[in-house]
FIDRENDO-383042 format. One record per residue (C-alpha): x, y, z; residue in three letters. Coordinates in steps of 0.25 Angstrom, whole numbers, padded with zeros to 4 digits, always signed. Each point is the difference from the previous one (the first is absolute). Example, Ala and Ser with C-alpha at 12.3 -4.5 7.8 and 13.67 -1.06 7.14 Angstrom:
% FIDRENDO-383042
+0049-0018+0031ALA;+0006+0014-0002SER;
***
This chain:
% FIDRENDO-383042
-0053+0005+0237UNK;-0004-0012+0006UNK;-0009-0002+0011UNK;+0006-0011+0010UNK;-0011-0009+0004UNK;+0002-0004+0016UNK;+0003-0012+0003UNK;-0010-0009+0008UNK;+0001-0001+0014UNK;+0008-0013+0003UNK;-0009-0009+0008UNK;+0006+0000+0014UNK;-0002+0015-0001UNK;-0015-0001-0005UNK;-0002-0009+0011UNK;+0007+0008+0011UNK;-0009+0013-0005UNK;-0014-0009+0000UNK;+0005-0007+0015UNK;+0003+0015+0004UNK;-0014+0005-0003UNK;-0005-0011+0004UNK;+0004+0001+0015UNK;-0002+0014+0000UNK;-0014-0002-0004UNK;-0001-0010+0012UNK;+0007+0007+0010UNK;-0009+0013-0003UNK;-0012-0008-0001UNK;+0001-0006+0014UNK;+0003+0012+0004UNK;-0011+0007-0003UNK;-0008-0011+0005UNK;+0007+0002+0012UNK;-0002+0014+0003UNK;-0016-0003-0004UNK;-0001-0011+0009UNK;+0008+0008+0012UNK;-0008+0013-0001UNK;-0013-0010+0002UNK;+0007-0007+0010UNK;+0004+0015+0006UNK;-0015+0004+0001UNK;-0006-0014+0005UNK;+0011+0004+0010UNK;-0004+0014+0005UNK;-0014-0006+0000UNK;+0002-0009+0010UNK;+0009+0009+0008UNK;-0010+0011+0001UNK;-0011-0012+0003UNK;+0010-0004+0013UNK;+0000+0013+0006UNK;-0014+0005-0004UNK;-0005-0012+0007UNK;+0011+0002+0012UNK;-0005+0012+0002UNK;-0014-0003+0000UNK;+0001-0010+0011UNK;+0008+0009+0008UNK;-0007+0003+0014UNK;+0006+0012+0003UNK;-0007+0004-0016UNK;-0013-0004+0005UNK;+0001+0008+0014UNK;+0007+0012-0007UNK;-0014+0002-0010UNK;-0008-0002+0013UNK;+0008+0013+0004UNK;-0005+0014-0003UNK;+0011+0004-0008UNK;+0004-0013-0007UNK;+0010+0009-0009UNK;+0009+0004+0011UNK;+0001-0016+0005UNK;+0002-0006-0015UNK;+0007+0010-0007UNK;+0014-0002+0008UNK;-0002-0016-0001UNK;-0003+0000-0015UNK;+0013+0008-0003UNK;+0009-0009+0010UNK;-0008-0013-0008UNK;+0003+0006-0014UNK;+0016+0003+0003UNK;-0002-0015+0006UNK;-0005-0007-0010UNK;+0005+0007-0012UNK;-0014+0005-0005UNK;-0002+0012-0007UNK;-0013+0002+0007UNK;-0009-0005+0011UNK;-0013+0007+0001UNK;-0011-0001+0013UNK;-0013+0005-0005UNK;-0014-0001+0006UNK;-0010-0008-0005UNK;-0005+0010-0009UNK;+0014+0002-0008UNK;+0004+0012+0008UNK;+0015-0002+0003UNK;+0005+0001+0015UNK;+0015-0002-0005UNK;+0007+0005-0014UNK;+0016+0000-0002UNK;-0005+0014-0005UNK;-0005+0008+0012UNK;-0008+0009-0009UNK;-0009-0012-0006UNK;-0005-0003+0016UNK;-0016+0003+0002UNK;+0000-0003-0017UNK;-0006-0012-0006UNK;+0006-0012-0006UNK;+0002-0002-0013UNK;-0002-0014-0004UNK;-0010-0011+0001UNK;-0005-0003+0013UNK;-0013-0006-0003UNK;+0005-0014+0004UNK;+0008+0004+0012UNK;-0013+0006+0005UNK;-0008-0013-0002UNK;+0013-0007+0011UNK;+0008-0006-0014UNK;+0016+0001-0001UNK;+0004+0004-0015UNK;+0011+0005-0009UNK;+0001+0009-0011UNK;+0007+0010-0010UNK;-0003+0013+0002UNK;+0004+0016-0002UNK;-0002+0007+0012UNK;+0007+0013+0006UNK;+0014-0006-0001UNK;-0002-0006-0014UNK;-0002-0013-0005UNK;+0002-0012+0011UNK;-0002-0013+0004UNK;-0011+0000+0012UNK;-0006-0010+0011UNK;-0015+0006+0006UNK;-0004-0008+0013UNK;-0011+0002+0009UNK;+0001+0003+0015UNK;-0009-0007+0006UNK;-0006+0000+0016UNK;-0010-0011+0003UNK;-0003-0003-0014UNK;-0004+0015-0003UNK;+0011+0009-0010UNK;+0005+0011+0010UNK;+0011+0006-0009UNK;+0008-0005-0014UNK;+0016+0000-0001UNK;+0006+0000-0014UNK;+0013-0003-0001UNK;+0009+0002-0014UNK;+0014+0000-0008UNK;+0002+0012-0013UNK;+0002-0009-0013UNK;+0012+0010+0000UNK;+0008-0006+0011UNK;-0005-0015-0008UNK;+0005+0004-0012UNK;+0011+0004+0007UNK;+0002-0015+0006UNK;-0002-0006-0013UNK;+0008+0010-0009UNK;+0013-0005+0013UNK;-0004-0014-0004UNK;+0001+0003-0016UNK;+0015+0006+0002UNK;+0004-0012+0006UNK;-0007-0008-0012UNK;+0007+0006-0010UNK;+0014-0003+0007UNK;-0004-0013+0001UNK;-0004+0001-0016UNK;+0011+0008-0003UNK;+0010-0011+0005UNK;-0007-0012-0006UNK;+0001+0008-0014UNK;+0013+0003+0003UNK;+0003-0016+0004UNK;-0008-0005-0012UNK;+0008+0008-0010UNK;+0012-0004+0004UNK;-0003-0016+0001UNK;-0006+0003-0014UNK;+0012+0008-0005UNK;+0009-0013+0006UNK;-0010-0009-0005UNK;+0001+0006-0016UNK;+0015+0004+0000UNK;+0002-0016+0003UNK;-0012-0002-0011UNK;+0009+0011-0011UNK;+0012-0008+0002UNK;-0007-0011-0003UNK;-0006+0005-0013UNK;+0012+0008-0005UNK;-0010+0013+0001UNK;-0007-0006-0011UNK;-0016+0004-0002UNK;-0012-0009-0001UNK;+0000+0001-0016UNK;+0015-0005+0001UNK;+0001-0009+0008UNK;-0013-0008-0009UNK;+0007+0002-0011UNK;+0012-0006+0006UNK;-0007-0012+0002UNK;-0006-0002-0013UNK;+0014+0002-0005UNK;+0004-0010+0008UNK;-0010-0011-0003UNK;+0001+0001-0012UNK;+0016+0000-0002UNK;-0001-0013+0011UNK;-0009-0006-0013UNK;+0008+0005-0010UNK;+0013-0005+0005UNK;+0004-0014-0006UNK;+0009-0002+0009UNK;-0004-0005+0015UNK;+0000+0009+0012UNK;-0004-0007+0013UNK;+0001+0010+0013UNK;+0001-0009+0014UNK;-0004+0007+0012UNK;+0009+0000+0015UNK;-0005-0014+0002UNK;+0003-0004-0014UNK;-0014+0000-0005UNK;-0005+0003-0013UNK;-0005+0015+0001UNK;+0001+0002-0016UNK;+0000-0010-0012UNK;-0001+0006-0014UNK;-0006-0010-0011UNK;+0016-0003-0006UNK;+0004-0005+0013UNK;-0015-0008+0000UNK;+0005-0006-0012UNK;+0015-0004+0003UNK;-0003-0005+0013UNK;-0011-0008-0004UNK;-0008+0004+0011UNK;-0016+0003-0001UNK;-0012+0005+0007UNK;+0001+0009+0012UNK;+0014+0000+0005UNK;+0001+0013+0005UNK;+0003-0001+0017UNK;+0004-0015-0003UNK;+0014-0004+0006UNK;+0011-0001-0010UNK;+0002-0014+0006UNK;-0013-0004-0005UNK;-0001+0004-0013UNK;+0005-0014-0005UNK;+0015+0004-0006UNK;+0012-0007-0001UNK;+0008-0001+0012UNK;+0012+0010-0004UNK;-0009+0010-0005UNK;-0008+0000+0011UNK;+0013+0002+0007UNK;+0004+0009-0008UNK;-0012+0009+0004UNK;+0001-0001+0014UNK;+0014+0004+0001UNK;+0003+0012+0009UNK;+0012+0005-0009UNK;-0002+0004-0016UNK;+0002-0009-0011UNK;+0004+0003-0015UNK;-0003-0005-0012UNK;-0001-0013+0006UNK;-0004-0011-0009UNK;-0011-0011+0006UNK;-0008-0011-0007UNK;-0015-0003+0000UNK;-0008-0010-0006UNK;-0002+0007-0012UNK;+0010+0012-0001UNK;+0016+0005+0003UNK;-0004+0013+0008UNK;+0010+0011+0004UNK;-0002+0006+0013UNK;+0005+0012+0007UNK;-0006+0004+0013UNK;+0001+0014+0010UNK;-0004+0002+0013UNK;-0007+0012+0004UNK;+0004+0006+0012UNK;-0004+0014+0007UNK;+0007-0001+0013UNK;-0007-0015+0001UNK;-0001-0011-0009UNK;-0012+0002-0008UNK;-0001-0011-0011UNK;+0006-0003-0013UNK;-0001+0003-0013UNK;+0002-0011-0010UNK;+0001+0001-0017UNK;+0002-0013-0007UNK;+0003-0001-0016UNK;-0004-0012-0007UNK;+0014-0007-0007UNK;-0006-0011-0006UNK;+0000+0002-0014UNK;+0015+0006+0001UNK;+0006-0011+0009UNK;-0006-0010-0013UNK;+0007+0010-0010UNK;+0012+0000+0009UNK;+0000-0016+0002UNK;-0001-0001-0016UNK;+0013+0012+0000UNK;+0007-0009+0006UNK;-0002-0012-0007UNK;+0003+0009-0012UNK;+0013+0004+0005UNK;+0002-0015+0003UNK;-0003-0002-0014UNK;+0009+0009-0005UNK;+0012-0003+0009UNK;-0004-0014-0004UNK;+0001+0003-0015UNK;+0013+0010+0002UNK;+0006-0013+0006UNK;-0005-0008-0011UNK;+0005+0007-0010UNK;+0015+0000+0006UNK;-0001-0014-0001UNK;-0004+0001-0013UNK;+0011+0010-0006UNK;+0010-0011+0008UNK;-0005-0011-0007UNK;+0000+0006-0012UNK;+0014+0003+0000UNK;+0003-0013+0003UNK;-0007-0005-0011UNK;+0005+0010-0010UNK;+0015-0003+0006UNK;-0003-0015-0005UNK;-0003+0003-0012UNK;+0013+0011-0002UNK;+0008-0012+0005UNK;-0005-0008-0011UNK;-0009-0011+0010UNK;-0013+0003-0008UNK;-0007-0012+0003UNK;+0005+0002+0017UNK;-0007+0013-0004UNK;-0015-0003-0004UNK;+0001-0011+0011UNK;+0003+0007+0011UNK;-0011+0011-0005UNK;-0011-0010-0003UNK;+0002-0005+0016UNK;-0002+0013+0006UNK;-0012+0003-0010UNK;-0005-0016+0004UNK;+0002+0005+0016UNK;-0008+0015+0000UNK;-0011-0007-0010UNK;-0002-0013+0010UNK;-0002+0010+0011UNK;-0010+0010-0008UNK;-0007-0013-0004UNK;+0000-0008+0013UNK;-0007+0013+0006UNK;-0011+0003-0010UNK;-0004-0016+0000UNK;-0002+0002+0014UNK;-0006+0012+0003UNK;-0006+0007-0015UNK;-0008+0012+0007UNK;+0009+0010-0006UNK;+0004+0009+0013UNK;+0003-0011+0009UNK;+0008-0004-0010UNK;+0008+0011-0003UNK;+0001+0003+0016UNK;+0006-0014+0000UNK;+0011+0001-0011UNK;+0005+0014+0006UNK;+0001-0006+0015UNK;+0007-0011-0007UNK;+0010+0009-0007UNK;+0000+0009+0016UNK;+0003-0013+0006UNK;+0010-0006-0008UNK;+0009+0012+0001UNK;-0001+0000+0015UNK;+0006-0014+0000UNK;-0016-0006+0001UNK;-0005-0012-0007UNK;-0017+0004-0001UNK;-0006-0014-0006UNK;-0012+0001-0005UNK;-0009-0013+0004UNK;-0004-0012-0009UNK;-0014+0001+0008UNK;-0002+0013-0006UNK;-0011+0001-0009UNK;-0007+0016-0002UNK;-0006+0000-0014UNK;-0004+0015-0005UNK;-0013+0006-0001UNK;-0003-0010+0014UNK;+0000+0012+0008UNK;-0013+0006+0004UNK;+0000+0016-0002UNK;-0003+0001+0016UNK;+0016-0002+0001UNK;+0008+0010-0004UNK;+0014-0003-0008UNK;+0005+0013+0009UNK;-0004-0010+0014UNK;+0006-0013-0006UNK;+0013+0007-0003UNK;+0001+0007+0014UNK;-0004-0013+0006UNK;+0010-0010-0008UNK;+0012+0011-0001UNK;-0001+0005+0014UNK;+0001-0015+0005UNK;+0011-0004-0012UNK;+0009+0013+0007UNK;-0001-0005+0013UNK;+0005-0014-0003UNK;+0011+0004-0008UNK;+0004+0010+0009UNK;-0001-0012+0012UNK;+0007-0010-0010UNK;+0011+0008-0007UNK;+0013-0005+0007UNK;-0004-0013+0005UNK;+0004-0014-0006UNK;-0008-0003-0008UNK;-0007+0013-0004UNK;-0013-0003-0006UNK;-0013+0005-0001UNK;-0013-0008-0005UNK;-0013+0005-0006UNK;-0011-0005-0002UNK;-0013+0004-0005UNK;-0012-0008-0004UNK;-0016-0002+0002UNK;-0007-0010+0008UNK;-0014-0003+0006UNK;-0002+0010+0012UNK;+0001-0007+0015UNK;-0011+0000+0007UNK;-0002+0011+0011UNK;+0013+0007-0003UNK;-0003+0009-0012UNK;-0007+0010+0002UNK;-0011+0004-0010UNK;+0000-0015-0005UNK;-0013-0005-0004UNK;-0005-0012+0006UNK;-0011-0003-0007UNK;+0007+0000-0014UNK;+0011-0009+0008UNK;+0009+0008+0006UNK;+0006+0006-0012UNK;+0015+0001-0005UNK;+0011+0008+0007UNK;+0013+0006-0006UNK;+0012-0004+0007UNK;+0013+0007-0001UNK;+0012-0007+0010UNK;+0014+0005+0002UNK;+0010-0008+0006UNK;+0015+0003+0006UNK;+0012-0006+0003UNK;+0003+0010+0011UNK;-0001+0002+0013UNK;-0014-0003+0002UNK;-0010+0007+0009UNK;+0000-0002+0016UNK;-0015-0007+0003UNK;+0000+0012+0011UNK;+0000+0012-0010UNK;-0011-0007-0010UNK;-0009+0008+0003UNK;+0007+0013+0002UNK;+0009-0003-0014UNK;-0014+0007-0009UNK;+0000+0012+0009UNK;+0006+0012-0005UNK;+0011+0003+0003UNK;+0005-0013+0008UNK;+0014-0004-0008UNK;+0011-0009+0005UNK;+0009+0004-0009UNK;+0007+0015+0001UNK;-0007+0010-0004UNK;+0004+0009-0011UNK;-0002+0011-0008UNK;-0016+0004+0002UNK;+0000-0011+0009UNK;-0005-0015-0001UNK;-0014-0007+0005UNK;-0010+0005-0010UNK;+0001-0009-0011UNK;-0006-0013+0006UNK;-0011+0010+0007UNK;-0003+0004-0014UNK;+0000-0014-0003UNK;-0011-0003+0012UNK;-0008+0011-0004UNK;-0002-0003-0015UNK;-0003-0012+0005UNK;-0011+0002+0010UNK;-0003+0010-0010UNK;-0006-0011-0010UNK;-0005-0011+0013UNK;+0013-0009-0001UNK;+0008-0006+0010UNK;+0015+0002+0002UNK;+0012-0009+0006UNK;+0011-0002+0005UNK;+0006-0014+0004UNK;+0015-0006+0001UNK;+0005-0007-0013UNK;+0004-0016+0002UNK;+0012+0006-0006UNK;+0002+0010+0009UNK;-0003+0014-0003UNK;-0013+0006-0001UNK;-0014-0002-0010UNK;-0009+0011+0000UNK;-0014-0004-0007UNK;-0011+0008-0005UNK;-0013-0005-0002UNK;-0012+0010-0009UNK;-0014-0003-0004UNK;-0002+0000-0014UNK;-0013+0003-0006UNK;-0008-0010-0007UNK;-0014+0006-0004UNK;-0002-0011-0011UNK;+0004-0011+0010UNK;+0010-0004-0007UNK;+0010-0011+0005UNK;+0015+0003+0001UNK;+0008-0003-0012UNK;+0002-0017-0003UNK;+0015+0003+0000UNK;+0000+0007+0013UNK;+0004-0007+0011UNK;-0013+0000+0008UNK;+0000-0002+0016UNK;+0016-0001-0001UNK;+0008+0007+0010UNK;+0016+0001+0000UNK;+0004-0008+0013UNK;+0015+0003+0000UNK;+0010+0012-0002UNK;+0004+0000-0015UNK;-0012-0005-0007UNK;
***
């Protein structure tokens, strides 16, 4: 058998049962105050009033001739009676100086003596008191009658702490409607109040919802992805440390504007956009971000919740896919080519042309060899120039001559670790693709790389030393035979997204804005300008690193820049 373990009161409900207490521990301490403070007041009261007629009566000239009477009872008796039904009194008592009473609600106490202080009526003085006589306890004003100075007779009038009790106790009913009702209002407002509180908290207890919020911190910590929450007026409300981290942003940005917080312009767009977005891709400086957003509403727009995921390293992986496939396609091609030649050749030789035969071969074998070498003399880093003789091989079966320039001059081992082979290759194949894709179908359809080192330029490369001269700067220029680029668009032709040409599958824009980000990534400088030739020439400049201070190669072609479209 097991014992069930109650469940803890959630917490609007311990709230609503300590609020409850509360004001009825309020309500029925003023109360009681009230009733202590009325039935003082109630006395005080009856004192006063007993005072008034005592003192009425004693100045009353037809008092003073009626106890100059020989029989003051028959003169006073009537008037005391018709005062005390006036008056609302219980009792007024005439008496002679002695104490002896002339008057008595009860006729049987007449000719008896007064019970009660009468000491300083006797010596002419007014006074008040509490006192049990032969109607019971009551509330009494003594006063002197006086004639010529000289005490000729005392009247005492008096109200039964009955009948006060009885006043007070008519005040108390109504002071505990009046308590009644506030307790009654109270509870209700504080029902309202913590029914509202209980939808709120899902009914959850203190315990829960602390833990809750550890829970949550530390799954917003733990999370590698980014999570950024925006309030009504798109301001930060939550940031978690991934989104920190692939925004770029530091320090306290919490209540900050989204507008502030220093971020491209199309995500920052992005982020302020009243409808949701999905699986958007946008570049910053550093990182290819996905970024899906929601509004919250409940009846009203409450604020956004944001995820982002970082895509760098798979955009790179992707880029390197494709220029795999290009490969591949390349070599598929290639070998077509070859099984034609091939046959060729060995139909020479069937048709007895021997010498036709090795001639032919020897050509084709002159023509593949003078291209492998005309690359690896210009450029010997090993992935630029594999990259180079597969976009050559992508080019030439699109129709697309890609020349290699006689400037070009890139020895291996001359670049520094700081720059990546995986950042050259999304820099030189990204802008490559482009030019083909703007040259194929033009006359003439050519492209021209270049690639070299040369003394950096003063003021334009970032991270450049100027004490040790300037340093040395990586070049890498593409040029076309297309179209060209429209002066209006160059500075919106590195955005992502921006294309002139159709878009198509998975859409187009991102490869140049990779191209600008890899190289702001590393301090360069990117370009576009119009070729003399028409078409256009895209040129990357990237610091290279030079602890030992080393000069740029002799060979290299130091402070020389290409001038004209096919270099």
């Amino acid at each position: 058998m097991h014992l069930r373990v109650p469940r803890p009161r959630s917490l609007a409900g311990q709230l609503f049962a300590m609020q409850a207490v509360l004001i009825a521990v309020v309500v029925a301490g003023y109360a009681l105050f009230t009733y202590i403070s009325d039935r003082g007041q109630a006395q005080d009261a009856a004192g006063r009033q007993a005072r008034a007629v005592s003192l009425a009566i004693a100045d009353s000239p037809s008092v003073l001739e009626a106890i100059g009477s020989p029989d003051p009872t028959a003169r006073l008796q009537p008037y005391a009676v018709r005062v005390m039904r006036d008056t609302d009194v219980d009792f007024v008592t005439i008496m002679d100086p002695e104490g002896i009473r002339w008057t008595h609600p009860d006729p049987g106490q007449i000719g008896r003596p007064f019970r009660g202080h009468i000491e300083r009526a006797q010596r002419g003085q007014t006074f008040t008191e509490t006192y049990t006589g032969t109607l019971g306890p009551s509330v009494r004003a003594v006063t002197p009658v006086l004639d010529d100075g000289r005490v000729v007779g005392l009247v005492s009038a008096g109200i039964k702490v009955e009948e006060i009790s009885k006043r007070a106790q008519e005040q108390l009913t109504a002071l505990l409607g009046v308590a009644a009702g506030a307790l009654l209002l109270g509870a209700v407002g504080t029902y309202v109040i913590n029914a509202r509180l209980r939808r709120h908290t899902h009914g959850m207890n203190a315990d829960e919802l602390s833990r809750m919020h550890d829970y949550h911190q530390a799954a917003l910590h733990a999370v590698r992805e980014g999570l950024l929450m925006l309030d009504g007026q798109y301001r930060v409300a939550l940031i978690n440390d991934g989104g920190r981290e692939l925004l770029g942003v530091a320090g306290d940005v919490v209540g900050a504007s989204v507008a502030d917080l220093g971020l491209p312009a199309q995500l920052t767009g992005a982020l302020l956009a009243s409808e949701p977005r999905v699986d958007e891709v946008h570049l910053t400086d550093r990182r290819v971000l996905v970024v899906n957003t929601s509004p919250v509403s409940g009846g009203e727009r409450r604020g956004t919740v944001v995820t982002l995921r970082d895509v760098t390293e798979l955009q790179s992986l992707m880029g390197e896919l494709n220029s795999e496939r290009g490969f591949t396609q390349a070599l598929r091609s290639q070998a077509h080519e070859a099984a034609n030649r091939l046959h060729t050749v060995v139909s020479l030789i069937e048709l007895g042309r021997a010498e036709e035969a090795v001639d032919f071969a020897t050509a084709e074998l002159e023509l593949a060899q003078a291209l492998t070498d005309q690359v690896v003399a210009a450029v010997s880093e090993p992935v630029l120039a594999a990259l180079l003789l597969g976009k050559t091989a992508q080019a030439n079966e699109r129709g697309v001559e890609l020349v290699v320039s006689r400037e070009s001059r890139l020895d291996d081992g001359l670049l520094p670790p700081s720059l990546p082979a995986r950042d050259l290759v999304t820099i030189l194949g990204n802008l490559v693709d482009n030019a083909v894709d703007a040259a194929q179908g033009r006359v003439p359809s050519r492209v021209t790389v270049a690639a070299y080192t040369e003394a950096a330029r003063g003021g334009e490369v970032s991270g450049a030393d100027p004490a040790a001269g300037g340093g040395s700067e990586l070049v890498l220029r593409v040029s076309d035979t297309g179209a060209g680029v429209d002066p209006a668009h160059a500075d919106l032709v590195f955005q992502r997204g921006f294309s002139t040409k159709p878009a198509g599958e998975g859409g187009r824009g991102l490869g140049l804005a990779l191209v600008s980000q890899a190289v702001q990534r590393h301090g360069g400088t990117l370009t576009v300008t119009e070729a003399p030739g028409g078409g256009a020439r895209f040129e990357a400049r990237l610091p290279l690193d030079d602890p030992q201070g080393r000069a740029p190669a002799p060979d290299a072609p130091a402070g020389r820049r290409a001038a004209g479209g096919a270099v």
